[in-house]
C-alpha positions in Angstrom: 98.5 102.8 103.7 99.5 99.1 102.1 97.0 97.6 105.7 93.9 99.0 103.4 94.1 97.5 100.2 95.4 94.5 102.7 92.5 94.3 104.6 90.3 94.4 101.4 91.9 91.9 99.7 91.5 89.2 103.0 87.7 89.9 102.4 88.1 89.5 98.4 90.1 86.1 99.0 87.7 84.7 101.5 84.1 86.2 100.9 82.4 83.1 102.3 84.1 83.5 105.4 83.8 87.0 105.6 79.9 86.6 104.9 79.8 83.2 107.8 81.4 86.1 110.4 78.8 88.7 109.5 76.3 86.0 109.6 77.5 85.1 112.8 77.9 88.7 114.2 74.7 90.2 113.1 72.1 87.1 113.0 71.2 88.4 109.3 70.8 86.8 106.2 73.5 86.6 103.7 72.1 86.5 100.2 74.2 85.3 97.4 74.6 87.0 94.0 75.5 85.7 90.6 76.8 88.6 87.9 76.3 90.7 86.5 73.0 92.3 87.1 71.0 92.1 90.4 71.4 95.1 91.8 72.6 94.5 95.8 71.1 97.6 96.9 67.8 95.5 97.5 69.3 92.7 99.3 71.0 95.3 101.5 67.9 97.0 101.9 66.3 93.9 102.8 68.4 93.7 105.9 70.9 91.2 104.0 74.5 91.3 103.2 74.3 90.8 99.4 77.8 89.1 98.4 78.8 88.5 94.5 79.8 84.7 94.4 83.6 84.4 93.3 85.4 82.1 91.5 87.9 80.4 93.9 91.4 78.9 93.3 90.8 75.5 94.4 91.4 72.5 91.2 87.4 71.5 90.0 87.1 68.0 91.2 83.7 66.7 92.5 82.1 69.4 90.3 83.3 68.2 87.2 81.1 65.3 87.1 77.9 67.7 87.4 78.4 69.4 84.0 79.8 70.1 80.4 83.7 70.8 80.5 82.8 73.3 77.9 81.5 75.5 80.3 83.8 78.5 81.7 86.1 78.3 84.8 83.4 80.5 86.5 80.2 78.2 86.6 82.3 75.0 86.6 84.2 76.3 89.9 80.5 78.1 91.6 79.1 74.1 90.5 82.1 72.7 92.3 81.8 74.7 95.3 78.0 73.9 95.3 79.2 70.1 95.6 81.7 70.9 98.3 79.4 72.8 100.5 80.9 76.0 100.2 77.2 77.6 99.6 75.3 76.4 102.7 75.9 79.3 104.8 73.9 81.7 102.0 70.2 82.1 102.6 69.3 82.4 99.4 71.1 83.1 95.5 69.5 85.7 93.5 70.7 86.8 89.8 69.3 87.6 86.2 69.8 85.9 83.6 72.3 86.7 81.1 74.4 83.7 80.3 73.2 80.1 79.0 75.9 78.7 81.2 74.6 80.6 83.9 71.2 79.1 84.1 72.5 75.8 83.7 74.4 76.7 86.6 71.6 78.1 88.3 69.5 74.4 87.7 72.2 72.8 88.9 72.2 73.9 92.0 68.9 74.1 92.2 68.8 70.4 92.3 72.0 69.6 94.5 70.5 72.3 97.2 67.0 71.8 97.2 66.4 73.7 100.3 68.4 76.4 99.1 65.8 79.2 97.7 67.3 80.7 94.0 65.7 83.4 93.4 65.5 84.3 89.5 65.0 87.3 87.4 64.4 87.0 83.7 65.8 90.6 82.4 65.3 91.9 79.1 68.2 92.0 76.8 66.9 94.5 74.2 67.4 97.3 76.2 66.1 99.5 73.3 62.6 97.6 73.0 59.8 100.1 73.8 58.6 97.8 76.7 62.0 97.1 78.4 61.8 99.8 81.1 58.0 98.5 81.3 59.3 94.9 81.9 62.2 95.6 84.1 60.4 97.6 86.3 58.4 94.7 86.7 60.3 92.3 87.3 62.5 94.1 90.0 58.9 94.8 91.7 58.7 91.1 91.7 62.0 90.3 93.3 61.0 93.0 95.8 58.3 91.1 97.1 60.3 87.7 97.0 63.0 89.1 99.3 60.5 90.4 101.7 58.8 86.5 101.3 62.0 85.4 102.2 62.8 87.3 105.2 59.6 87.6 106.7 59.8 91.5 106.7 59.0 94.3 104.8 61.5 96.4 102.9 60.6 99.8 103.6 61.2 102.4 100.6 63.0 104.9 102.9 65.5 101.9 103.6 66.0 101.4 99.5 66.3 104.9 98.8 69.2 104.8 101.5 70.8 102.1 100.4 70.7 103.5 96.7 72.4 106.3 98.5 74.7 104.5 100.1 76.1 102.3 96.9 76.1 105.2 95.0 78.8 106.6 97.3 80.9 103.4 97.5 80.9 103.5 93.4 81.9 107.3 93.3 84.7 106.9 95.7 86.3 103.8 93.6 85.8 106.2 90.9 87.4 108.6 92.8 90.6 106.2 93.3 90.3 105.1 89.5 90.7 108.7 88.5 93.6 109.4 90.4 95.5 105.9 89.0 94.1 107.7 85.4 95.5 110.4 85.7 99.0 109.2 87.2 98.5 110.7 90.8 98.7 107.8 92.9 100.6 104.2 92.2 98.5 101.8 92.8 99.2 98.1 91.6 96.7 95.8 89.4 96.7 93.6 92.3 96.0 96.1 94.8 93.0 97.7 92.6 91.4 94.6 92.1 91.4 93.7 95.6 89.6 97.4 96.1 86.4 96.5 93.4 86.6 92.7 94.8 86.1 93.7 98.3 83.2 96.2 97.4 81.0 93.2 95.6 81.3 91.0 99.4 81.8 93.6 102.1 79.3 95.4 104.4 78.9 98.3 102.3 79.3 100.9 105.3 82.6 99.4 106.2 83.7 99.2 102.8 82.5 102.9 102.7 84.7 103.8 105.6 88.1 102.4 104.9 87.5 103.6 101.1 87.3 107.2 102.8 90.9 106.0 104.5 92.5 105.0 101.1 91.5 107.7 99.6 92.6 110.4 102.3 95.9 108.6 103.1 97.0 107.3 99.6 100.4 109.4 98.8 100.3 111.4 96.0 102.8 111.9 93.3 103.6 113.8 89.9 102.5 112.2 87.2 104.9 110.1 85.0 105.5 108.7 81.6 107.7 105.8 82.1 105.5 103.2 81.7 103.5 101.8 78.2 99.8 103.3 79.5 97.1 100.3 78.4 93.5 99.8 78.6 92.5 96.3 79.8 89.2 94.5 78.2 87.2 91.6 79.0 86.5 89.0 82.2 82.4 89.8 82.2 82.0 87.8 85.4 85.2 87.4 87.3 88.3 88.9 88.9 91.3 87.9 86.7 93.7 86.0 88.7 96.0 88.5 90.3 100.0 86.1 89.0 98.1 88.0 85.4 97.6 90.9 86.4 101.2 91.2 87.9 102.5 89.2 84.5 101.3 92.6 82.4 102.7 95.4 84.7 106.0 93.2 85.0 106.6 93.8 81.2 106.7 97.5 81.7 102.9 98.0 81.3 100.6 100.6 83.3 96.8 99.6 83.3 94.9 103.2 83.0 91.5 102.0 82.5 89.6 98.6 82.2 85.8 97.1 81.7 86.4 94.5 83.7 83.2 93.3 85.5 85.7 93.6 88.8 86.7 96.9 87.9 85.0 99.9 86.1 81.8 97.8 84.8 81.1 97.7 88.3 81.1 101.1 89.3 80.8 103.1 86.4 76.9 103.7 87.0 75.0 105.3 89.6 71.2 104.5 90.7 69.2 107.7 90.0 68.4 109.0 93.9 65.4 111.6 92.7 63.9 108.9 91.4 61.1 106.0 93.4 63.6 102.7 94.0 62.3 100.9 91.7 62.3 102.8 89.0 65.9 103.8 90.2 66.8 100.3 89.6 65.2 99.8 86.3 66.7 103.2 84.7 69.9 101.7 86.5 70.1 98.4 84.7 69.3 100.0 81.5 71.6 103.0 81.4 75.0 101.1 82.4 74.3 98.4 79.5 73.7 101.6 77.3 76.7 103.7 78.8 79.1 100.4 78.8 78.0 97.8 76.1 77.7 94.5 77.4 77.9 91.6 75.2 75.1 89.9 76.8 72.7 92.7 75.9 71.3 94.7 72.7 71.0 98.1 71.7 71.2 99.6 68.4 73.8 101.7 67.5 76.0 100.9 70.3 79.1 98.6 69.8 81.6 97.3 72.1 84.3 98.1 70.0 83.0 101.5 69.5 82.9 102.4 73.2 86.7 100.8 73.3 88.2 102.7 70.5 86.7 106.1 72.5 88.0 105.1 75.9 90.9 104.1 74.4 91.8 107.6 73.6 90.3 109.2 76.3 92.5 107.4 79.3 95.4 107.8 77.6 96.3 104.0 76.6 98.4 103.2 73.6 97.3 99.5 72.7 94.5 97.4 74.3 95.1 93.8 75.9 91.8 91.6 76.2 91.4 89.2 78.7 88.8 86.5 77.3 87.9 83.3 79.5 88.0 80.4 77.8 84.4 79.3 76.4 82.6 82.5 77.4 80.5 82.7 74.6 79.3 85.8 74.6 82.9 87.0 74.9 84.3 84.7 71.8 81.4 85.9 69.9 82.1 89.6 69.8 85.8 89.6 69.9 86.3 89.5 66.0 84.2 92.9 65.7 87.0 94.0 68.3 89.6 92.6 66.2 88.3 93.9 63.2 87.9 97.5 64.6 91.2 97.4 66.0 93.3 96.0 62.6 91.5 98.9 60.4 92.5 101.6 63.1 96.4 100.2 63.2 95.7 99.9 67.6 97.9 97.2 69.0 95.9 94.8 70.7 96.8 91.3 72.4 94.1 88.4 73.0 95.2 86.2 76.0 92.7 83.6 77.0 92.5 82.4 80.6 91.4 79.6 82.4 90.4 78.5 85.7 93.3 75.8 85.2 96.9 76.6 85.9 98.1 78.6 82.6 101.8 78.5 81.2 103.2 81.9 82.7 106.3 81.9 80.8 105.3 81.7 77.6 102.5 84.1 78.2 105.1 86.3 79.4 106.9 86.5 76.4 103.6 87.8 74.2 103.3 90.2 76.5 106.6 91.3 76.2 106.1 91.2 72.5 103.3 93.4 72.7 104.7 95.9 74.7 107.6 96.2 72.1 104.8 96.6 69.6 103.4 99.5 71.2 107.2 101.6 71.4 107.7 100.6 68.3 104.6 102.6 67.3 104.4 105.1 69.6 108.0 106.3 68.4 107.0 106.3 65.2 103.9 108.0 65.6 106.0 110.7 67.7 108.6 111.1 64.9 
């Protein structure tokens, strides 16, 4: 069963490479996506292979030069890639805007790969307004007719409406798997799970469809237990936390029943309407999932990141929360201390750890984890008592 998650995660550590051998076996275009909101049921339906560019592991050298160091390991390491000529196998890049790092991003290589098409859609963020439906409709009707510019070819509605279908299915089956880890039926690692939502954002979606269907058939089943400090895990709105973390957390006696990591349950968590036309499947889309899972980066009355923790909090299970923030994501460091807050007045055990794209100081890390996790027995017995 371990050759699945395996096979997933060689796609996950190389997507580049994986896209340059689809490229190479299917003579069709591979179109580039930057989080956390294009929805790559177009590109697919386009004819494309839509792949979510990932941060990599190598050291930020040649990039550095090309912008602020203030800016997050994500855009610096997508800039530095830019400069190494890691992108010029893509056909195009495509994303909406939801970051002011991100556009400056988007600029930049705009201007080091001038031949390069980007592709940009200007999203609402007040996802409440009575013209945002009106306006994203509009603007995914827009990028509709850009992606047939770019490939020369018309995207037929029958072929969105199947890949709307065909999303949908690889979304409920991770759902499926992320159930079953809920619930304490299968063991699956941090690693291993992120290697399973990783692989889904750069994969041919049917193939990614068919070993899911493996994984979930031949994944071993088991009774659930209780020996482990159960924990929701917050944060990363762009990209995969680096898997030594990950590992670092469980180590120290922790099991990870939930997240809203963007490479994890953001990413799945909503399906595309299939009664509906396609674009106004993808415009309900992009609006519900920012309503159903707050997003920092977007606005709606009455709903509150901390809020929606606090409930899933109790629902999976978890006894104290651990947020993952990357260093200078803004939107992240600006809504943290209503987390904070929320957290302190309910009595929740919760650990901040920030990341970088840098190497980080494992060892000391370890031992606030470790802390934490004695935090949460501490209360949970006395709770129990």
């Amino acid at each position: 069963m371990q050759q699945i998650p395996d096979q997933m995660r060689q796609a996950a550590d190389a997507p580049l490479d994986y896209a340059a051998a689809w490229k190479a076996r299917t003579g069709r275009p591979v179109i580039g996506l930057l989080p956390m909101n294009f929805p790559g049921e177009l590109a697919h339906a386009a004819g494309c292979l839509p792949t979510l560019l990932q941060e990599d592991d190598e050291p930020i050298t040649i990039g550095q030069s090309n912008m602020f160091n203030f800016y997050c390991g994500y855009n610096r390491s997508i800039v530095d890639q830019t400069m190494r000529g890691r992108f010029d196998g893509l056909d195009a890049i495509m994303f909406g805007d939801h970051c002011v790092q991100l556009l400056g991003t988007a600029d930049i290589i705009r201007a080091e790969k001038p031949d390069l098409p980007i592709l940009f859609n200007q999203l609402c963020t007040v996802l409440d307004a009575g013209w945002a439906m009106r306006e994203t409709r509009g603007t995914f009707s827009q990028i509709w007719k850009e992606l047939e510019a770019l490939t020369g070819e018309a995207i037929d509605p029958a072929a969105a409406a199947q890949s709307i279908r065909l999303f949908n299915r690889n979304r409920a089956q991770i759902r499926a798997l992320y159930d079953l880890r809920r619930r304490g039926e299968v063991s699956i690692s941090g690693r291993d799970m992120q290697a399973v939502v990783k692989s889904s954002m750069v994969m041919d979606k049917d193939e990614h469809v068919s070993l899911m269907d493996l994984l979930l058939r031949d994944m071993p089943r088991q009774a659930p237990g209780s020996g482990d400090l159960p924990i929701y895990l917050s944060g990363h709105m762009c990209h995969a936390p680096k898997p030594e973390i990950i590992d670092l957390i469980e180590e120290c006696g922790i099991r990870i029943v939930n997240d809203d990591l963007f490479t994890g349950w953001r990413f799945v968590h909503a399906d595309m309407d299939e009664s509906l036309a396609p674009v106004e499947a993808m415009a309900s889309w992009y609006i519900e999932k920012n309503r159903s899972l707050p997003c920092p980066t977007r606005a709606i009355k009455g709903k509150d990141w901390q809020d929606y923790l606090l409930v899933e909090l109790e629902n999976s299970g978890a006894l104290g929360l651990v947020v993952l923030m990357v260093k200078f994501c803004e939107p992240h460091m600006y809504f943290y201390p209503e987390i904070k807050a929320a957290f302190d007045e309910k009595a929740i055990p919760h650990l901040l750890i920030e990341t970088e794209h840098e190497q980080m100081p494992l060892e000391a890390l370890k031992t606030r984890v470790e802390t934490f996790a004695e935090i949460v027995r501490r209360r949970a017995t006395a709770l129990a008592a």
